[in-house]
N, C-alpha and C positions, 0 to 999 in steps of 0.2 A: 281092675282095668287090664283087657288085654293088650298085649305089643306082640307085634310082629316081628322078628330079629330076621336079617339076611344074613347069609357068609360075611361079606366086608364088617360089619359091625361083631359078630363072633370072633374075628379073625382078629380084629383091633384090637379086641380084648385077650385074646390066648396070647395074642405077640406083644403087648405090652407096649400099644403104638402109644402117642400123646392123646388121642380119643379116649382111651379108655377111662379115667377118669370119668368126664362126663355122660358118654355112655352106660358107667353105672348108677350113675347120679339121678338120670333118667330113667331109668330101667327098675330104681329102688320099689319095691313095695309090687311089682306088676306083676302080674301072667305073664310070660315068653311063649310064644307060640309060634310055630314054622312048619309050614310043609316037609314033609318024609326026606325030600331031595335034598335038604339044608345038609344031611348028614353025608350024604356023598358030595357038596359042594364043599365041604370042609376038606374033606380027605384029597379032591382034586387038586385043592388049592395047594394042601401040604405037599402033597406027591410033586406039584409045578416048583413049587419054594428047592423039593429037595433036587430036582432033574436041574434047574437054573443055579445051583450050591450055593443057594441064599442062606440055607439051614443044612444040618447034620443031619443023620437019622436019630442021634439024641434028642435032639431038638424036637424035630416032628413029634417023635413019641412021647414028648412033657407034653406037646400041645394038643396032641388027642387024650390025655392024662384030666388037663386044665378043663378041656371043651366037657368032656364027659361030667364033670361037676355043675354044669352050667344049667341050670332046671329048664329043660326046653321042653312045652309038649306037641308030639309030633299031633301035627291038624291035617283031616283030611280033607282035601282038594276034589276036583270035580275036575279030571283029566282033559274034557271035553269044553268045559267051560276056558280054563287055562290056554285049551290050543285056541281058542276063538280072540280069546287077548289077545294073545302074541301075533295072529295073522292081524287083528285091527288095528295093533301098535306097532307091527314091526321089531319086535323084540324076542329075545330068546324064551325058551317055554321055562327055563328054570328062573326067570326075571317074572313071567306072567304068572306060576304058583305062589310066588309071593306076593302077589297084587290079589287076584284070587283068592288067597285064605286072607288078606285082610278084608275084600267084601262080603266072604261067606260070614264070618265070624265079628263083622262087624267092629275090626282094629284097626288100631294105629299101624303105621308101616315104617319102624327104624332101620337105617341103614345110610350108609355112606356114600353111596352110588347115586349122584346128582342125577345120571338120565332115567335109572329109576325111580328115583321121588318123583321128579318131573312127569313122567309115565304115569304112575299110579294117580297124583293129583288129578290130571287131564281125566282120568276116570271116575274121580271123585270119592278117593281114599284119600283121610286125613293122614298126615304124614310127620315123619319127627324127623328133622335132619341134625346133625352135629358135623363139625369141622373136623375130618380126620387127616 
């Protein structure tokens, strides 16, 4: 089975939020798979964590350390389909690559981000949400 994984649910997991647990729990036994931009939505997010002195640059660097063990494989997307989501949903294009590789690829879509499940469902991608 493939899964879809977004930043928020990556991120839960490197930082050691309460989600993680059942995030892995979910995630046991699957394919991970994510659009190319997962990897620069990681690093944005770190980079945001470390400019708002939420984290060190220790920190950051354990959690590009942690994320790099994490078996993701990058899926390719159809640029042109993804902008078509995002203008039908009103959403950002790095939200519609991940909607997009779950209908190319025919996944589930995990992640923490209620208005994207919400999004993707409306599209008719089945979805995993967990409480993070």
């Amino acid at each position: 089975m493939e899964i879809v994984v977004d930043a928020s649910a990556v991120l839960a997991v490197i930082a050691n939020e309460p989600s993680k647990k059942n995030l892995i729990r979910l995630t046991k036994g699957a394919h991970l798979i994510a659009p190319a931009s997962l990897h620069w939505e990681i690093g944005n997010a770190l980079s945001a964590m470390l400019k708002r002195n939420r984290i060190n640059l220790y920190q950051a660097l354990r959690a590009v350390e942690i994320y790099s063990h994490i078996p993701i494989r990058n899926a390719d997307v159809e640029m042109d389909e993804a902008v078509r989501i995002a203008a039908e949903s009103n959403i950002y294009a790095y939200d519609a690559y991940m909607i997009r590789c779950a209908i190319r690829y025919n996944a589930r879509l995990l992640s923490l981000d209620k208005t994207l499940l919400e999004t993707a469902r409306k599209l008719g991608v089945e979805t995993m949400e967990v409480e993070g």
